[in-house]
C-alpha positions in Angstrom: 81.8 111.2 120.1 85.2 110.2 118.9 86.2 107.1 117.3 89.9 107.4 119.0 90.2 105.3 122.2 92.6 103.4 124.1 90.4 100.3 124.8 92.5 97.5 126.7 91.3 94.3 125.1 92.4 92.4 127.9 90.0 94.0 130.3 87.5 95.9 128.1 88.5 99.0 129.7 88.0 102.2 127.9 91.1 104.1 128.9 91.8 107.0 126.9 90.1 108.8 124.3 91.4 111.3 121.9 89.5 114.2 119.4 89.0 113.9 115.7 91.0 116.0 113.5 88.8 119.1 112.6 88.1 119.8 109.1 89.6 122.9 109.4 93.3 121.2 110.7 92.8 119.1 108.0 93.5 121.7 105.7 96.1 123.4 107.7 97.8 119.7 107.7 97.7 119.1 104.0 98.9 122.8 103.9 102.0 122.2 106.0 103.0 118.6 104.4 103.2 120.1 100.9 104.9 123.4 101.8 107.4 120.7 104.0 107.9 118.6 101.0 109.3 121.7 98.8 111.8 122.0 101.2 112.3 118.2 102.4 113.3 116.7 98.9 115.5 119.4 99.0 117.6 118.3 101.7 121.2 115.9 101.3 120.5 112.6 101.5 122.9 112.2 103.8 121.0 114.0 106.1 118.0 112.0 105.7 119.8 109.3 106.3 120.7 110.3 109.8 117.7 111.3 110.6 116.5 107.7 109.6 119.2 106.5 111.2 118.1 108.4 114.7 115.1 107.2 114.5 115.7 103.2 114.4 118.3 104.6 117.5 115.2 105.8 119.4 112.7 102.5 118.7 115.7 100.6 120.6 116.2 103.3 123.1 112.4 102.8 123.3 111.6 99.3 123.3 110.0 98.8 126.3 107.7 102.1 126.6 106.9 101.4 122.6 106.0 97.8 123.2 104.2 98.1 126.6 102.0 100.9 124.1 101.3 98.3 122.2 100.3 95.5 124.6 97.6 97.9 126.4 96.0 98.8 123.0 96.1 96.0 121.0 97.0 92.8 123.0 100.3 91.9 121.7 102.2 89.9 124.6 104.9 91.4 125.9 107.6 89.4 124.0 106.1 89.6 120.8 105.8 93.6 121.1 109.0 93.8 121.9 110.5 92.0 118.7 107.9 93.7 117.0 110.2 97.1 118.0 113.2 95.4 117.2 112.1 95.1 113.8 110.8 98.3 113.4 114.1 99.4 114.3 116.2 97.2 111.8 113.7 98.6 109.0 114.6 102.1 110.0 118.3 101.7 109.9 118.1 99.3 106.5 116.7 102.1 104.4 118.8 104.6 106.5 121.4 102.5 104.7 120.6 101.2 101.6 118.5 104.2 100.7 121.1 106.1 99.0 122.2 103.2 96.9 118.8 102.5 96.0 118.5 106.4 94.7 121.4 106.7 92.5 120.8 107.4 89.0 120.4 104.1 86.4 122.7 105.1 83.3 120.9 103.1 80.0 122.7 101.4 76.9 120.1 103.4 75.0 119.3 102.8 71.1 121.2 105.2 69.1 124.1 106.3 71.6 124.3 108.8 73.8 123.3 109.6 77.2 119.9 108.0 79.0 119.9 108.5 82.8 116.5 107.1 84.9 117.0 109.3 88.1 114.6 108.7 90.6 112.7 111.5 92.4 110.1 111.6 95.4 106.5 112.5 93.8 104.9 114.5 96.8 102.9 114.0 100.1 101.6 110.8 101.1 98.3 109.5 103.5 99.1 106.3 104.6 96.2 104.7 106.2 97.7 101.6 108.6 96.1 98.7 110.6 96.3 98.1 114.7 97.9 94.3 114.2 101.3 95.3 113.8 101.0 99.3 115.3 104.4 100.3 114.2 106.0 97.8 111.8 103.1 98.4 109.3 104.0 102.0 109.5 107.6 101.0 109.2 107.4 99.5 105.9 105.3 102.6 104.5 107.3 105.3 106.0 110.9 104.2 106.2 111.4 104.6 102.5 109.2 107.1 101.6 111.0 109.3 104.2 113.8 108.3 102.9 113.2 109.5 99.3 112.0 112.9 100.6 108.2 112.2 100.6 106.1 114.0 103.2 103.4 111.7 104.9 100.3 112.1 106.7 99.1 109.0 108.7 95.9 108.3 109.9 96.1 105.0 112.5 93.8 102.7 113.5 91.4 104.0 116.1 92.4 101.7 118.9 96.0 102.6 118.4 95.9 106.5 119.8 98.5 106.4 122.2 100.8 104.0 119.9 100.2 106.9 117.3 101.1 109.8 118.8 104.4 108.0 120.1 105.5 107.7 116.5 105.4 111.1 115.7 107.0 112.6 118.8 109.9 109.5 117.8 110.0 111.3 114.3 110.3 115.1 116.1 113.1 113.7 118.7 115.1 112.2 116.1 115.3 115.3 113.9 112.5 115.1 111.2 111.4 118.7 110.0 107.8 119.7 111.3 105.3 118.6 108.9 107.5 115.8 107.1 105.4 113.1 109.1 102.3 114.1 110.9 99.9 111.7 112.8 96.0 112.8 112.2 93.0 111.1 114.2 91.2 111.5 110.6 87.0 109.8 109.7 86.6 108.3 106.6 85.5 110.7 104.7 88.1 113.0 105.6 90.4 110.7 104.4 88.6 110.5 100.8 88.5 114.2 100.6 92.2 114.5 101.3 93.3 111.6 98.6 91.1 113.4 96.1 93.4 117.1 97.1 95.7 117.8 94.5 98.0 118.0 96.8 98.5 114.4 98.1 100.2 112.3 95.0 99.2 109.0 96.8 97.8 106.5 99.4 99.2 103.5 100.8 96.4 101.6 103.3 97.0 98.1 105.0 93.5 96.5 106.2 90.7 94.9 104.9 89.5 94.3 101.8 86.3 96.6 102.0 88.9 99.2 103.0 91.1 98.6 99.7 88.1 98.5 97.5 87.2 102.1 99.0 90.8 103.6 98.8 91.0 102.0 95.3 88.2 103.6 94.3 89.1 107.4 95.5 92.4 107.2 94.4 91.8 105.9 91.2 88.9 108.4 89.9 91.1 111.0 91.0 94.5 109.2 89.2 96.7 109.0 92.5 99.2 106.5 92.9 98.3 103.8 95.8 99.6 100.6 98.0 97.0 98.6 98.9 98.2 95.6 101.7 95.0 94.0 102.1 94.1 90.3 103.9 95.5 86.6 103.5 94.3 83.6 103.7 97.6 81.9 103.6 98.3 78.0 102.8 100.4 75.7 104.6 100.6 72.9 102.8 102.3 70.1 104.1 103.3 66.9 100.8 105.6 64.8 103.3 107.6 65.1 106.4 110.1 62.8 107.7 109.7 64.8 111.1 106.0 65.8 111.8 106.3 66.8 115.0 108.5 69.6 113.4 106.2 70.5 111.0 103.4 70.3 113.1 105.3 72.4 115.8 105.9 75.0 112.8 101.9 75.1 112.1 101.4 76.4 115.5 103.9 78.9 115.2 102.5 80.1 111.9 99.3 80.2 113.2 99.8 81.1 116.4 101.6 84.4 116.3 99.8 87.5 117.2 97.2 85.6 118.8 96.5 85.0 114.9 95.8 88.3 114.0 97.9 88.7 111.0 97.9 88.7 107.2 100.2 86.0 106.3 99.5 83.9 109.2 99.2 80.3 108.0 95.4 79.6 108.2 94.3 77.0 105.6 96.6 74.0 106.5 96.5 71.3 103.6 97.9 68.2 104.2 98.8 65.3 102.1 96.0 62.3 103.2 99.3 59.6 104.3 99.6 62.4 106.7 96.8 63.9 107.3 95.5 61.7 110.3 98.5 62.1 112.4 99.0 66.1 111.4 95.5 66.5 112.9 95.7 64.6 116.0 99.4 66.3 116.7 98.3 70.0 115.7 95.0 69.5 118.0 97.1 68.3 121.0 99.0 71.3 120.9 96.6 73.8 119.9 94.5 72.8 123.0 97.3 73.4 125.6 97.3 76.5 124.7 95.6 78.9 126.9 95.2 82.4 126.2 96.3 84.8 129.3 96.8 88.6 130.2 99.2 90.1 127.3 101.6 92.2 130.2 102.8 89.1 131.8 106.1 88.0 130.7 105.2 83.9 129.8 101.5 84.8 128.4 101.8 82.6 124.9 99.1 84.6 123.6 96.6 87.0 124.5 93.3 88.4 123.8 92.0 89.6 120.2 92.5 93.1 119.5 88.4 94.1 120.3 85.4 92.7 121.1 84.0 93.0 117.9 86.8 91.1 116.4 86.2 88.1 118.8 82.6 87.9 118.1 83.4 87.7 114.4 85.8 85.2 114.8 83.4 83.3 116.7 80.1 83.6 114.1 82.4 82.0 111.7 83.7 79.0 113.7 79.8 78.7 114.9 78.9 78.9 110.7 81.1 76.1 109.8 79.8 73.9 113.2 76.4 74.4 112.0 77.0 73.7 108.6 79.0 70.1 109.8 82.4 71.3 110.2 84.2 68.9 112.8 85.4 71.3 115.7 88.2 69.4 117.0 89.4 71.9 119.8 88.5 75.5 121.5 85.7 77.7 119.3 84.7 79.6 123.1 84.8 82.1 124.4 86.8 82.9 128.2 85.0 82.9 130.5 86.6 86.7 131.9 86.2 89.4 131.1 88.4 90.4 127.9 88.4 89.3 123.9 89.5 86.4 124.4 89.0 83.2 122.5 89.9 79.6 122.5 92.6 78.2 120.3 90.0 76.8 117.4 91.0 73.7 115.1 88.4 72.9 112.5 88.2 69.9 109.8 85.9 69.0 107.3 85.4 72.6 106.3 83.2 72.8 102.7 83.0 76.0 100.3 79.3 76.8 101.4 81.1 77.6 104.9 82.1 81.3 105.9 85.6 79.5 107.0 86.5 78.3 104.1 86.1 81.6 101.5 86.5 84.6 104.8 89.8 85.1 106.5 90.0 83.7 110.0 92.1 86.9 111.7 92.7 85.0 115.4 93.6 81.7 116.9 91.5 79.1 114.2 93.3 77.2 112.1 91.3 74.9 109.6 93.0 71.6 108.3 91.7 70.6 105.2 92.9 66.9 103.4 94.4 66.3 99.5 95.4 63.2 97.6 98.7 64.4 96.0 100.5 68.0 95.4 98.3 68.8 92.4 95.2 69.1 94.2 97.1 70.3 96.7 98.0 73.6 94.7 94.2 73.8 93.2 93.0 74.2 97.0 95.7 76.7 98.0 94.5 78.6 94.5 91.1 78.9 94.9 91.2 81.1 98.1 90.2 84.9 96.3 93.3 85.7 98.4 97.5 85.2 97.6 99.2 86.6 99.9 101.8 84.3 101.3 102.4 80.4 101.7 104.5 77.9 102.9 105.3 74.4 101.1 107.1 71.6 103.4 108.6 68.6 102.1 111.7 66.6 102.5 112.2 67.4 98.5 113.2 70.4 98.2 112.8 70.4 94.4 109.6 69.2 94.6 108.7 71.8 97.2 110.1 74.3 94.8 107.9 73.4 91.7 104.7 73.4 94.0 105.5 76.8 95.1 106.2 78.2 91.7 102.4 77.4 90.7 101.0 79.1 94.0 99.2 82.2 93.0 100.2 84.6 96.3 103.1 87.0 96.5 105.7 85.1 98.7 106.3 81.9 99.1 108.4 80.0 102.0 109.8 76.4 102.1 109.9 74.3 104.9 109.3 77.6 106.9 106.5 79.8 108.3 106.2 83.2 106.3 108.3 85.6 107.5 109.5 89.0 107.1 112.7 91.1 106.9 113.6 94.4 105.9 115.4 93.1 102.8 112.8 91.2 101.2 109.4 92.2 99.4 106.3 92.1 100.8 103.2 91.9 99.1 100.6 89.9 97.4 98.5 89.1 94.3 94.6 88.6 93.9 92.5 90.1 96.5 95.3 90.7 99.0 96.4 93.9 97.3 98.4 95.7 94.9 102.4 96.8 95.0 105.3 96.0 97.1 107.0 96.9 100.3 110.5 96.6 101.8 113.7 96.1 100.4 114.4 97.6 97.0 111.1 97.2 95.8 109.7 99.9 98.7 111.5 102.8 97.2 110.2 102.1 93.6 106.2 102.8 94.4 105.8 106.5 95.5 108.0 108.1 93.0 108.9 109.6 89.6 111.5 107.2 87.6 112.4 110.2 85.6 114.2 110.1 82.0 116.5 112.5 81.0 118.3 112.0 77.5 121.0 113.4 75.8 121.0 111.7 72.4 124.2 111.3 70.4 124.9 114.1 68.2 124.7 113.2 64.4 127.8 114.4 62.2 126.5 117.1 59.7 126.4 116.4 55.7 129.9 118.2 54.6 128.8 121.4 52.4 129.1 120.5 48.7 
C-alpha cells in the first residue's frame, strides 16, 4: 500500500494516491542525475540563469493552479497559498539574478605574493528531503541555488503533497531544465538512507522534524556527505514594553496565526513583561477566540484545518497534557465539530516545564503566554527552549530591544516584527533546530567546493658566483 496520497484535510477525503518509486527506478534515477550533472555544471551560467529565470515566470503564470494544489493537500487558505507562490517565484528570479555574482571567483591578498583565487564549484547530486507546510517555498530555498550552481537534485516530498510534487517537476521540464537535473521521487525511508549512503549523491538537505534530522544526520554523516538540516522552532515573542498593545498584540496573532500555525518560526512561546502581562492576555484571548477556523478554498477563510488528522490529535494530547497538569486554558483546545482537522484557536497560561507544551513544539493554532519580571529573565526563558530558531523582541527602545536580541540563542532575530522571510536574507537556526543556512548569499555557500587554486610568486634565483 503506498504512502503517497492526496488526502484533503478539510474533508478527510482520500483523493488520489500515487506508487512508490521501485528500487529498481531508484537506481536508474541516481544513474540519470549523476550522468545529468556531468553535463549540467557544464553549461553557461547564463543559461542557467534563464532557465531559473523561466521558472519563477511559470510559478506566476501558475499561481492559481499551484496554490489551489496546495490548498486541497495541505490546507493552506487560499490567500495564503497564493503569496506562498509569489514568493516562490521572487526566490527563483533572486538567484536567477544574483547567482552569477555570487559565483565569481574571490581573488586573496595571500602571504607571500602571488596569485590565490577561491572559485567556487557545484559538488554533485543532491536528495533534498522537504516538508508539506510550505509545499513549494521549502523546495524553493533548497533548489533555487543549488540549480543555480549546476547541482543535480533528487527530491523526495512529503507524502501528502503528491500532486503539489509532481507540478514542480513538470514546472522545471516546461521552463527548460535538462531531464534528470531535478527529478521528483515518491521514495520510503529507507530508500532514502540507501541513496545518501551511494557514492554518487554528495549531499542531503531535509526540512522536518527533529527525529527526521537526527536520522539524516546520522546516514549522512557515517558516510561523510555534506547535509542541511532545517528542523523545528519553538520561537519566542517576547514582549518588554509597548506604548501600543493592541499593536503588539495584533502582531502575536499574526505570528502565530499564519498557516493555521503550522510553521517553524511561528511565534509560539509569547513572554511578556508582568506590567503587561495582564492586559496582553486578556487582548490576545479576545482575538484568538473570534477566530474560527473554516474551509481553506473559500476566499475570506482566516484559517483552515491542520494539515492531517494525526497532526490535530497531537496538537490536542498536548493542550489536554498541560490542562491536566494545571495549565489555565484560556480559549479553544477542541476540536470542530465537522468533519475535517480542524482545531480551535488554543491560548494557554500557567504552562510549567513538567508539561509537554512547554519543552515540544506546538505546530497549529496554540499559543502559550508565559509571564517574566524584567528582560533578563526574559532571555533565560526564550534560552532554555532545546530549540533557536527565530524570535521576535518588541519594545519602544529599540536599543534595548537590540541588546536582548543579541543574547537570544536562535538563528534570526526580528524587532518589533513577526519573523519573516525574504529571498535576500538567511534562514536558519542554532541548537536543535538545525544545522546550515538558506537564502541569500549564504544558500549558494553549502552544497559546493570553495576551491583554491595558487600561483605563488616566483622567487628571483641566487646570481651564479
Amino acid at each position: 500500500m503506498t504512502s503517497y496520497k492526496t488526502v484533503n484535510p478539510a474533508t478527510g477525503e482520500t483523493l488520489e494516491e500515487f506508487p512508490e518509486t521501485t528500487d529498481a527506478e531508484i537506481q536508474n534515477v541516481l544513474a540519470t542525475s549523476h550522468d545529468t550533472f556531468n553535463t549540467w555544471r557544464n553549461v553557461p551560467i547564463e543559461e542557467r540563469s534563464r532557465i531559473i529565470s523561466r521558472a519563477a515566470e511559470l510559478y506566476n503564470e501558475r499561481k492559481e493552479e499551484l496554490a489551489s494544489l496546495i490548498t486541497l493537500e495541505m490546507g493552506k487558505t487560499v490567500r495564503e497559498a497564493q503569496s506562498e507562490v509569489a514568493l516562490v517565484a521572487n526566490i527563483y528570479e533572486y538567484y536567477a539574478t544574483k547567482g552569477p555574482q555570487f559565483m565569481e571567483d574571490e581573488y586573496l591578498n595571500a602571504m607571500g605574493g602571488g596569485e590565490a583565487v577561491v572559485r567556487t564549484e557545484p559538488i554533485g547530486p543532491l536528495v533534498g528531503i522537504m516538508p508539506w507546510n510550505y509545499p513549494y517555498y521549502q523546495v524553493a530555498r533548497f533548489a533555487a541555488p543549488n540549480l543555480m550552481l549546476g547541482n543535480t537534485i533528487l527530491l523526495k516530498h512529503a507524502e501528502n503533497c503528491p500532486q503539489s510534487a509532481l507540478a514542480m517537476e513538470q514546472l522545471f521540464k516546461d521552463a527548460g531544465l535538462p531531464e534528470g537535473a531535478y527529478i521528483n521521487i515518491f521514495a520510503t525511508k529507507d530508500q532514502i538512507a540507501d541513496m545518501i549512503a551511494d557514492p554518487r549523491i554528495h549531499g542531503v538537505s531535509l526540512t522536518g522534524s527533529e527525529r527526521a534530522g537526527a536520522a539524516v544526520g546520522e546516514v549522512a554523516g557515517r558516510n561523510l556527505k555534506k547535509y542541511v538540516l532545517e528542523l523545528g522552532g519553538s520561537d519566542p515573542f517576547i514582549v518588554l514594553d509597548s506604548e501600543d498593545l493592541d499593536g503588539t498584540v495584533k502582531a502575536a496573532v499574526a505570528g502565530r496565526m499564519g498557516n493555521a500555525g503550522q510553521a517553524c518560526t511561528a511565534a509560539k512561546r509569547f513572554i511578556v513583561q508582568e506590567d503587561y502581562y495582564d492586559d496582553f492576555v486578556e487582548k490576545l484571548t479576545a482575538k484568538m477566540a473570534k477566530l474560527k477556523p473554516d474551509d481553506p478554498a473559500k476566499p475570506e477563510t482566516r484559517f483552515g484545518p491542520l494539515s492531517s488528522e494525526s497532526a490535530a490529535e497531537t496538537l490536542l494530547e498536548q493542550i489536554k497534557d498541560a490542562v491536566d497538569k494545571g495549565a489555565t486554558l484560556r480559549t479553544g483546545g477542541n476540536r470542530i465539530d465537522a468533519p475535517g482537522a480542524y482545531v480551535e484557536a488554543t491560548v494557554l497560561t500557567d504552562v510549567t516545564p513538567e508539561m509537554r507544551a512547554y519543552k515540544e513544539e506546538l505546530f497549529g493554532p496554540a499559543a502559550v503566554v508565559y509571564k517574566v519580571s524584567d528582560a533578563d529573565e526574559a532571555v533565560e526563558l526564550a534560552n532554555s527552549s532545546p530549540f533557536g530558531l527565530g524570535g521576535s523582541v518588541f519594545s519602544t527602545d529599540v536599543g534595548k530591544a537590540k541588546e536582548v536580541a543579541g543574547r537570544l540563542e536562535n538563528g534570526m532575530v526580528w524587532i518589533n516584527s513577526v519573523t519573516g522571510t525574504q529571498a535576500d536574507l538567511p534562514f536558519g537556526g542554532v541548537k536543535r533546530s538545525g544545522v546550515g543556512r538558506e537564502l541569500a548569499k549564504y544558500g549558494m555557500d553549502e552544497f559546493v567546493n570553495k576551491k583554491l587554486i595558487r600561483h605563488p610568486a616566483v622567487k628571483p634565483s641566487k646570481p651564479k658566483s
